[in-house]
N, C-alpha and C positions, 0 to 999 in steps of 0.2 A: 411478799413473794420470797419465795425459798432462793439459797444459794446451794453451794456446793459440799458444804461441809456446816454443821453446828456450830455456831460461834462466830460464823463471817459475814452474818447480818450488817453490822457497822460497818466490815473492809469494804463491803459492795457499796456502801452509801457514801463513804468517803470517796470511794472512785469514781463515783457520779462527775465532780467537776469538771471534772479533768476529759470527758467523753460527749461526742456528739449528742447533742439533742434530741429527746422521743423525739421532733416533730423530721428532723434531719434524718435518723433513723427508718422511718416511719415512710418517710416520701422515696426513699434509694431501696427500701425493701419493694419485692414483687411477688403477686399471689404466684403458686406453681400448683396447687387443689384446693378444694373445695376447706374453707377454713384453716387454710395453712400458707404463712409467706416464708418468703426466703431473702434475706438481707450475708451482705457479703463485707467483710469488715478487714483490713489488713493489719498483720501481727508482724510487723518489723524484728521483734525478736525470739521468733522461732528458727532455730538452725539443729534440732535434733529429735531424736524419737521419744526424748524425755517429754521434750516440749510439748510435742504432738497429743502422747497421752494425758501428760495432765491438763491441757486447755481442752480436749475432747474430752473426759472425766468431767471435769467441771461444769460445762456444758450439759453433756447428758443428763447430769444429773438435776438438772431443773425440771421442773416439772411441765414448764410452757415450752420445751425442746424438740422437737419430736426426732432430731437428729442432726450433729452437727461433724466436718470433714474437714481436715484440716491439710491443706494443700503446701508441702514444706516447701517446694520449688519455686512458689509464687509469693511463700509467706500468707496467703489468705483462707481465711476461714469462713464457709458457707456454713449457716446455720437457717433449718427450716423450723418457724416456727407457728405455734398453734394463735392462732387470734385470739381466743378465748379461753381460758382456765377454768372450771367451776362456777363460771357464770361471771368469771370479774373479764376485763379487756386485757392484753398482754402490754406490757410497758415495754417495749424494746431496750430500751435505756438498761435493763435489768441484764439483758445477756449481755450487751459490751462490759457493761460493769464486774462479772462474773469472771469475764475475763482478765479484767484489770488485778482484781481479787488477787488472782494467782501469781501475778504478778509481771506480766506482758502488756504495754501499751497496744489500744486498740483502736482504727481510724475507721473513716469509710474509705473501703474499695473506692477509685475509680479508675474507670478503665482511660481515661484523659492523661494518668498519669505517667510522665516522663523527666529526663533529664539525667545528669550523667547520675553513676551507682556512687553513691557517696561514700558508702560502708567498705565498697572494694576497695577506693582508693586509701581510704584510710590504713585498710589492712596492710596497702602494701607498702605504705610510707614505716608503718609498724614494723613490716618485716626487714626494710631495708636500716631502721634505725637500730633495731635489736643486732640484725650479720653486723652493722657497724661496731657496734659495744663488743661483742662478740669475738671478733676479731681481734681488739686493741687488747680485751683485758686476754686474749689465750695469747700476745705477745709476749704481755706481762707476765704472765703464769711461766713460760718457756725459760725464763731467765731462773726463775722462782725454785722450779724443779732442777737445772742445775746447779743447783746448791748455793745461792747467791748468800752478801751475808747476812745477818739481822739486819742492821738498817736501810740495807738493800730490799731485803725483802718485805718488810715492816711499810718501808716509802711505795712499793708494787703494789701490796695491798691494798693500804689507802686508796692510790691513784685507781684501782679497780673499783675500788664500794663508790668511790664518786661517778667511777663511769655506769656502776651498774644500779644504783638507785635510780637517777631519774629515767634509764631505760625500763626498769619494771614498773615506775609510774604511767609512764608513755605507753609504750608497747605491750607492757599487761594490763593495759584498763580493760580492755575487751574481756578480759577473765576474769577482773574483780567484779566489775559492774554486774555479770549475769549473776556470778557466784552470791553476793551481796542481794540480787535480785530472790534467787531461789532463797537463801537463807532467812531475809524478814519475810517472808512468807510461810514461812516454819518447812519447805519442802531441798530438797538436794539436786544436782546435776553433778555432770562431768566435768563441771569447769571448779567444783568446789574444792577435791583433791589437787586439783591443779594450782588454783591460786595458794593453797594451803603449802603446796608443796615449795615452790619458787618464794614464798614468804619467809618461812622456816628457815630454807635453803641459805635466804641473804642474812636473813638475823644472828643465824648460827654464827656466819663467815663474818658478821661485823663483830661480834664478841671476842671472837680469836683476834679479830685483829685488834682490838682493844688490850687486849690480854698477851700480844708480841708473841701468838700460836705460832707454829708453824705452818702453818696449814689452815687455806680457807678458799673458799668451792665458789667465791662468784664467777667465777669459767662455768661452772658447771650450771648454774643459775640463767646467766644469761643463754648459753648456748640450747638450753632447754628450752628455753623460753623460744628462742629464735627456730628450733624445730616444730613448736606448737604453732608459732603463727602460720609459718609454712603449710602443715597440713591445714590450719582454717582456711587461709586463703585458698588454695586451690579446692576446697569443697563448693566456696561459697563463688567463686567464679564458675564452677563446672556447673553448680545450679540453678546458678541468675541465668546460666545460658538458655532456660526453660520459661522463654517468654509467651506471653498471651498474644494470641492472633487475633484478641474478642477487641483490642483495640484499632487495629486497621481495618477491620470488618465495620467495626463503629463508624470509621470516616467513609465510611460507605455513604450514609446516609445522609442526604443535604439536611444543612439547619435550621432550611426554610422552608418554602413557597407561596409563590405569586394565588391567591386564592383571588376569585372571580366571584362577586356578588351579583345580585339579580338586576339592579337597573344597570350590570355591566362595568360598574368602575373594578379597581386592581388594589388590593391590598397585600403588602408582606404580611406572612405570618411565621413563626418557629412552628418545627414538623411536630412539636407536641403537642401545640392548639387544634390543629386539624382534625376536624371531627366529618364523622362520617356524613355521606350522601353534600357536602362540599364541593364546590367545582373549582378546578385547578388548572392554570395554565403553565404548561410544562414548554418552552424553548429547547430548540434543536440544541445538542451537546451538554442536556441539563440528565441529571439520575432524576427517578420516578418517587417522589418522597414515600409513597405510601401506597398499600396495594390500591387497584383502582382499577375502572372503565371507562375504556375510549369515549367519549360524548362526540366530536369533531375532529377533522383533520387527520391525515395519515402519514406515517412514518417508517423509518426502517430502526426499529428499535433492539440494540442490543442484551439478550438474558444468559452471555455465559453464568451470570452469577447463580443463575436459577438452573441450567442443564449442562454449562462446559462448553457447549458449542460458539463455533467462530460465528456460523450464518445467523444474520439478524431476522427478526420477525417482522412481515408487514402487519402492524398495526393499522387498523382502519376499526369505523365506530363498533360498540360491542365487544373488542378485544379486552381480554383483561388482562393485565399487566400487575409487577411485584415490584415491593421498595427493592431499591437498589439497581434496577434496569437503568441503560444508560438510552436515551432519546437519542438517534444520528442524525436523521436528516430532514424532518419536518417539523414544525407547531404543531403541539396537539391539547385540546382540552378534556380534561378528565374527571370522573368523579371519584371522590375519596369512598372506597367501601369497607376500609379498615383504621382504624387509628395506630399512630406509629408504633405504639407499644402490643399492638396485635398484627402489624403487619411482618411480609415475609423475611424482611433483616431481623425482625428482632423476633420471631422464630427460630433463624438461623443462629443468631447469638449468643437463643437460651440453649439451643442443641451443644453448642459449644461448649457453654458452661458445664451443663451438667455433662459430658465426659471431662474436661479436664478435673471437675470434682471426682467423676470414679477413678481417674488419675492416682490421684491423690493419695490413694489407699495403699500404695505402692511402699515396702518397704523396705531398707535396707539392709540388711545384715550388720552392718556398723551400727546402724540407726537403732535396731532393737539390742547388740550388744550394750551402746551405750547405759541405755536401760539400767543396768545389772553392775554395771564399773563402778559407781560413785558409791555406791553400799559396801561394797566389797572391796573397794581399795581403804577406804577408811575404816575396813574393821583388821584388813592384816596390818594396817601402821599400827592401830591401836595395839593389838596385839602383841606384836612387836615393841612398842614402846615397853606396856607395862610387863612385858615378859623380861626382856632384858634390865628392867629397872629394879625387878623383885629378885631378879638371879644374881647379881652383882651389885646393887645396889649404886651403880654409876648412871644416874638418871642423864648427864649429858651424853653418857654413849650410848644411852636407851634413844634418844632425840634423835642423834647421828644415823641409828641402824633407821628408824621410823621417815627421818628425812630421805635415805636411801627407798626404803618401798616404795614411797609415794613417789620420788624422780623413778626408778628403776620402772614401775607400771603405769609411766604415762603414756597417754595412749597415741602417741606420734605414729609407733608402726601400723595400729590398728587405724590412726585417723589417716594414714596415708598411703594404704593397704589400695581402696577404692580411687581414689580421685586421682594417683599419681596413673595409675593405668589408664585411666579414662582420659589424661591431659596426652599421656603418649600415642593412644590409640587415636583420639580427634587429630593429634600432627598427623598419623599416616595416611587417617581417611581423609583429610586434606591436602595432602603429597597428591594422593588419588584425584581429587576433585571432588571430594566427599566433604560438605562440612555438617559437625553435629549440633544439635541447638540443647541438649541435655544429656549430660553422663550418663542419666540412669537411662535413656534412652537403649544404649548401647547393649544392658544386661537385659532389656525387654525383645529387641531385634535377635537376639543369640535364643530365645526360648521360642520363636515362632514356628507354627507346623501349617498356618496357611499365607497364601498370597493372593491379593485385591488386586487390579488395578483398575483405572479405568482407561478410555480408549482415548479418545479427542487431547493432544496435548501429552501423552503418556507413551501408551503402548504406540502411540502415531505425533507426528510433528506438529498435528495441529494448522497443518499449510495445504491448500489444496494444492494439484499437482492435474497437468494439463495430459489427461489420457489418449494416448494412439497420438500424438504431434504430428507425425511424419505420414499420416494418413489425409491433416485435415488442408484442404485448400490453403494455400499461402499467403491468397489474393484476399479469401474471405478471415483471416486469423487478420490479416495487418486492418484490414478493416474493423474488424474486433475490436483489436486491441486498440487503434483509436479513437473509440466512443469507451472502451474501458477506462483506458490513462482520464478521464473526469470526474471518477468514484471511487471512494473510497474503502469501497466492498470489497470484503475477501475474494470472493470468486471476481472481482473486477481487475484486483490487484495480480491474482493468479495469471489472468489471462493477459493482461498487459504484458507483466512481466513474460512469458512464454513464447513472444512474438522478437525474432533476433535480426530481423530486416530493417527498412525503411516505410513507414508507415502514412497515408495519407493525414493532412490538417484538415479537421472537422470542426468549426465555429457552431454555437448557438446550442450546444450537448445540454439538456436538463435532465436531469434524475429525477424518475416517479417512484415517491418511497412506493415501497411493497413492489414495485413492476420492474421498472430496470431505467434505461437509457435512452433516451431518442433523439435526433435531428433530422431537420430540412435539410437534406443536401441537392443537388442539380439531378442526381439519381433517382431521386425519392426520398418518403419516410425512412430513416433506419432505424429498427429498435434491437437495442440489446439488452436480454432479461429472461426472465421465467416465458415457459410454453405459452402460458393464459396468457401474457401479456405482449408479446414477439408476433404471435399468430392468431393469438385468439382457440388455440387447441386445446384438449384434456394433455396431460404431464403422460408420457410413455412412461414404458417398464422401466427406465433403466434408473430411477433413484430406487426401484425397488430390489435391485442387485445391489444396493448401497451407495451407486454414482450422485454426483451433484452433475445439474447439468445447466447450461445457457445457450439460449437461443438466438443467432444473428436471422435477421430479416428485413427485409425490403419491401414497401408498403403491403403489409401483413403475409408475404411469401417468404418462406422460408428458405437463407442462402447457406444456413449450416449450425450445427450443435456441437455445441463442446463439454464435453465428459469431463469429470475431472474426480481424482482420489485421492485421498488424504495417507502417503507413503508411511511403510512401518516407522519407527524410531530405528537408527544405528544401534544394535545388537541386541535387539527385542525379543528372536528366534533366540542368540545364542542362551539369554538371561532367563525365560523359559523352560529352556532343555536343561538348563545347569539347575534351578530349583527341581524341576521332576523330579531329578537324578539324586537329589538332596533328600526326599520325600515329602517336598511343599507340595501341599492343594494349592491350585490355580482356579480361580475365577475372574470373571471381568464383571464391570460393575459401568453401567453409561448412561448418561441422561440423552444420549443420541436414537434414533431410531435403527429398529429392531434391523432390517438388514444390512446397515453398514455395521453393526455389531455383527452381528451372523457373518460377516465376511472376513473382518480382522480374527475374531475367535475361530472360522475356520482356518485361516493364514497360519495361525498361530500352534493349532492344536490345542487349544481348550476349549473343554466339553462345558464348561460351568459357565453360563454369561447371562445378565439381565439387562433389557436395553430401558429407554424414556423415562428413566427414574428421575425421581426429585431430589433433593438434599434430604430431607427427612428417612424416603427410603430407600438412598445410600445408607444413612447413619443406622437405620434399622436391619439394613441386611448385614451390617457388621454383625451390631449386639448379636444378633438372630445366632453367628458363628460364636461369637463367645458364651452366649449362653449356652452353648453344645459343648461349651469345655474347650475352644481352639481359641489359642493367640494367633491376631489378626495380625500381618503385615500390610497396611493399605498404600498404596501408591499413585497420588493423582495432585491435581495442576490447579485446577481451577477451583475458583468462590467457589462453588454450588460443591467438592469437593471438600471443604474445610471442615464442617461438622462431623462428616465419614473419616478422615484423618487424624481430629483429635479424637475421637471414639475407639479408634483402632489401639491394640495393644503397644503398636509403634509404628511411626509415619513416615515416608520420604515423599520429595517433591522434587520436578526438577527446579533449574532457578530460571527456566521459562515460566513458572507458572505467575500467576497474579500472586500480588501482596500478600494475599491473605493466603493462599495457599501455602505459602511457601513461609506466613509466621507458624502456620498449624501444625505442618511437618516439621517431627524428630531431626530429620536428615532431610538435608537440600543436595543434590548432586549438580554436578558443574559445568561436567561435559555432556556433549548431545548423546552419548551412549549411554545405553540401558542396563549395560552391565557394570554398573554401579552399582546396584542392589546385590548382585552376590557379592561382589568385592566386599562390602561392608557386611554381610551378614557374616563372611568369614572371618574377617577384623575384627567382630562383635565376637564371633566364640573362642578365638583365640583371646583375647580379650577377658572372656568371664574365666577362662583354665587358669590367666595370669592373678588373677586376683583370688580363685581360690586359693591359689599356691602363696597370695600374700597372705592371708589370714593365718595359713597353716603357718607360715614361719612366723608371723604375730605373736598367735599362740606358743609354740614353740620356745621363741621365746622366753616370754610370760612362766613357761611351767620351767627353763631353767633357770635363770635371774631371778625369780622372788625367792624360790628358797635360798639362795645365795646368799639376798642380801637382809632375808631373816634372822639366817645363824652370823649377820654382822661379820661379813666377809665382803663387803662391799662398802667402800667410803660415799658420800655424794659425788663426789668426782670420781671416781669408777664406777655409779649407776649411772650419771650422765654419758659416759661416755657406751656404756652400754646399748644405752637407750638410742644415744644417737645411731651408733653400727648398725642395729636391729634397722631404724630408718634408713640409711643406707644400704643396707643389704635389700631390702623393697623395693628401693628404689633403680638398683641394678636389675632386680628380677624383671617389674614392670620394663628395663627398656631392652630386653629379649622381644618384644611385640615389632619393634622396629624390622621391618625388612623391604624386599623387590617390592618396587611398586607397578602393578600391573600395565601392559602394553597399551591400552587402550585410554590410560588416564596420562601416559608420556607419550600419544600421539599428536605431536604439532598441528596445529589447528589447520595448516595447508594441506594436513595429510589425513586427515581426517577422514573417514570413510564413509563414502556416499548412502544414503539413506535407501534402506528395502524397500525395490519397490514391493507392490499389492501382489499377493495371488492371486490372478483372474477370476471372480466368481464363473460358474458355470454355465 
């Protein structure tokens, strides 16, 4: 089997040991077409655009590849591949190996995987050891420079090279090891001038000091050093902030069920033995392991995961039901007519997947500069070296000027161009109530020209809300609401709650899933519940105005109905009118029915809306905008939301929504108001102006300081201290973003403003 390059037949074989098993491989991989799988493998160390392309090069260039994506925010790479080559089987073993080739350990993806970030904490122990050395030897230098004597300054020295070697052991391992990594590999990065550079730097300064110089730059050594970890660290925190939502969606799924054999006894089994046409008994308060149909018993089963919606389904036999349904309030037995790995979670998982792979593609301006740096700063040191070594013939002051390029174009301001603005802006949109879950987030929300939302939980509370109160009987609400207060149903809890008096005790209350409420009282029957079940009537018009409604009755006479709407969100209208005016398209996107959508979208004034959608085609009415060429802002709460969320160009949620909605979303907001989304869209473009204007002063820079310190006009300790100003100046500009924090995100929560109600349908 071919690699990536002639000659790396043996590196790929020697990387075998060291990497999971064909057969390990093999079982975590999953078909996505016809003769083609897709296995997902984590690269611990990719952290740049260098990386990305040469592990996507290497890749490609196999011949059993058909295409592989390398996801820098997660560290993981999907690769789909062909089963079959020219008639032989594909060795999976063969691509992890490819990878390793290049010189990047490769594991299996799992999505189980947790624990605290080991590499951050490292970073920062890094960074706090380096400010310490850092500090102590520019004490020592302060004496140094004014004019201390020789054995003064001779003893300074010393005590410096000891403070600053084992801090460039420590603290610059992170740059040798990758540097070391690319170079036995015969290929380069951006950490290669770097470690090259702080090497140099301290060898020169220990020779002087050998030699009772005057003069010797571990100030400048460490303090470079200490601005490089800086910028990693805050890239690689802004990044990890881009976590997977495919693993809370995962614990969706139980790791069992009770399966039901034919003479009736009960067996556990794990959800990936269950095979189809299987009978299942599913316990009230249990998820539905796997798609399935009702066989017996009925329930009021909840599917926001599947539509968003609060109202649970009466399940009775024949219903069909999806993995991840939660069972409320009956026994039911079911039949398996999917297996877990084709039922509706792991549908919903692979939707996941595959956008955060197109994610993925996402690149950064730093990320592709990168690129281009490690060539080009080692060809002007070179340069530099042997220019000045052939014109003067003083090869140590040829070292000196070449030591200076390599410190003078490290790439501090360029690496803290992006992430210093991205740490300032996530403070503000958290000042706001805004928090972000990915930096680059921020530059995808500033490019958007359309807006998603969906309805139930979003554009609306998500709460029903008791319609006309002061219209309905008093006598017939407190009766209500006392056969309410014994369920657990949304519209039960609605109306309970809605009732501000003293309310009759009603013993002996049972709940009929799918129907509602009843008791014997001295009265009569009471039921409270759906039409069909209260009176035995067909359902009136009024859910078809979008109302949800329940029925109180008195042995099957009816004593009164209650309406109820699901109120705007706090500043829905304002967050609306403020996009228009921006020139955002507005649609709504809802797994709800058609006229409670037609009702909010008329509320609202948007003309774009689609109601009873699935998770699927949510996620497809995204792509459907992107592939017209629009970045999607999508904005929604619930499960059945999360595939439409990571698919979207970029996401918010509130942090009402469910788990998994709200890992999927870019941006979670805080407060109950809706106008959180412009807030940050305009946080996000002042945001992207600031960081063009870092690059520009990067550059800037870059084209004054090198020739500087080409024609050796620049010692190492005046390109350090260069280098640092250039970071410091970035990092002033980035905190110009800081400002007011809007009224609506420092309104105290007592003051909070009551939720819109509904425009009256017609």
């Amino acid at each position: 089997m071919s690699c990536c390059a002639p000659g790396t037949e043996g590196a790929v074989e020697a990387a075998r040991a060291a990497l999971p098993s064909s057969e390990e491989l093999l079982l975590a991989s999953r078909p996505v077409d016809e003769g083609l799988r897709q296995s997902d493998l984590s690269v611990p160390g990719v952290f740049c655009g260098t990386c990305i392309t040469t592990i996507e090069g290497a890749l490609n260039a196999l011949p059993e590849v058909a295409r592989a994506r390398v996801n820098l925010s997660t560290r993981r790479v999907s690769v789909v591949w062909k089963e079959e080559v020219e008639g032989r089987r594909t060795d999976p073993q063969a691509i992890a190996a490819a990878i390793k080739a290049t010189g990047y350990d490769a594991h299996l993806f799992s999505l189980a995987a947790e624990g605290d970030d080991y590499l951050r904490n490292q970073l920062i122990r890094a960074v706090a050891v380096a400010g310490f050395a850092a500090t102590n030897i520019m004490l020592l230098s302060v004496s140094v420079w004014s004019g201390a004597e020789a054995a003064t300054r001779d003893l300074f020295h010393w005590i410096s090279a000891f403070i600053a070697g084992p801090t460039l052991i420590y603290a610059g391992r992170f740059f040798y090891q990758s540097a070391w990594k690319a170079l036995r590999h015969g290929r380069t990065n951006m950490d290669v001038p770097i470690a090259l550079a702080i090497t140099l730097s301290y060898v020169v300064s220990l020779w002087e000091t050998l030699h009772s110089a005057e003069h010797a730059w571990f100030d400048a050594t460490v303090s470079l050093l200490f601005f490089l970890l800086i910028g990693r660290t805050l890239d690689h925190v802004m990044r990890d902030r881009a976590r997977s939502a495919i693993t809370g969606l995962a614990r969706l799924s139980p790791r069992g069920a009770m399966v039901v054999r034919a003479d009736g006894s009960r067996d556990y089994r794990p959800v990936e033995e269950i095979a189809i046409g299987e009978h299942l008994s599913i316990a009230a308060g249990e998820r539905i392991p796997v798609d399935c149909r009702v066989l017996s018993g009925a329930s009021d089963v909840d599917r926001s995961i599947v539509n968003g919606e609060t109202d649970p389904l009466a399940a009775t036999p024949g219903t069909r039901l999806e993995a991840g349904a939660m069972n409320l309030t009956g026994s039911l037995t079911v039949e398996a007519v999917a297996t877990a790995r084709n039922s509706f979670l792991s549908e919903v998982i692979g939707l996941m997947e595959a956008a955060e792979g197109g994610r993925a593609r996402y690149r950064r301006i730093a990320d592709r500069a990168a690129q281009i740096y490690s060539p080009a700063v080692h060809l002007l040191a070179l340069t530099a070296f042997l220019g000045w070594g052939l014109y003067d013939g003083d090869w140590k002051h040829a070292m000196l000027v070449a030591i200076a390029v390599l410190i003078i174009t490290c790439p501090c301001a360029l690496g803290l161009a992006v992430p210093v603005v991205q740490v300032v802006a996530a403070g503000r949109l958290f000042a706001g109530g805004v928090m972000v879950k990915d930096g680059s987030a921020m530059e995808r929300l500033a490019e958007i020209d359309t807006a998603v939302f969906d309805k139930t939980g979003t554009l609306t509370l998500g709460k029903p809300r008791l319609v006309d109160r002061d219209k309905v009987n008093r006598g017939h609400l407190a009766l209500a609401a006392a056969l309410a207060a014994h369920s657990r149903h949304p519209l039960s809890m609605a109306l309970a709650g809605a009732n501000a008096g003293p309310m009759p005790v009603i013993d002996g209350v049972k709940e009929i899933a799918g129907g509602g409420l009843e008791a014997t009282t001295r009265q009569g029957l009471l039921r409270l519940g759906n039409r069909a079940f209260a009176s035995g009537k067909a359902v009136t018009g009024a859910e078809e105005h979008g109302l949800s409604e329940v029925v109180l009755s008195r042995d099957g006479a009816e004593l009164e109905t209650f309406r109820f709407e699901d109120a705007l969100r706090a500043g829905a209208a304002e967050t609306i009118h403020v996009l228009k005016r921006e020139g955002i398209e507005m649609a709504i996107l809802s797994g709800d029915r058609a006229p409670a959508v037609a009702r909010i979208a008329g509320a609202l004034g948007v003309g774009r809306w689609r109601a009873a959608l699935s998770p699927r085609e949510k996620t497809q009415a995204v792509a459907e905008r992107a592939a017209d060429g629009h970045r999607v802002l999508m904005v929604g709460d619930g499960i059945n939301d999360a595939p439409a969320l990571a698919a979207a160009h970029v996401s918010m949620a509130p942090a009402t929504a469910a788990d998994v909605g709200r890992q999927a979303a870019d941006f979670v907001f805080l407060h109950e108001s809706l106008e959180a989304v412009p807030f940050a869209l305009e946080t996000a473009r002042r945001a992207g102006r600031l960081i063009r204007q870092n690059f520009a002063l990067a550059i800037g820079y870059n084209v004054i300081a090198v020739p500087v310190a080409i024609l050796g006009h620049a010692t190492p300790l005046i390109a350090a201290i260069a280098m640092s100003t250039s970071s410091i100046i970035v990092v002033v500009n980035s905190l110009r973003l800081r400002g007011k924090i809007p009224a609506f995100a420092t309104r105290a929560a007592g003051e909070a403003r009551p939720a819109e109600p509904m425009v009256q349908a017609a």
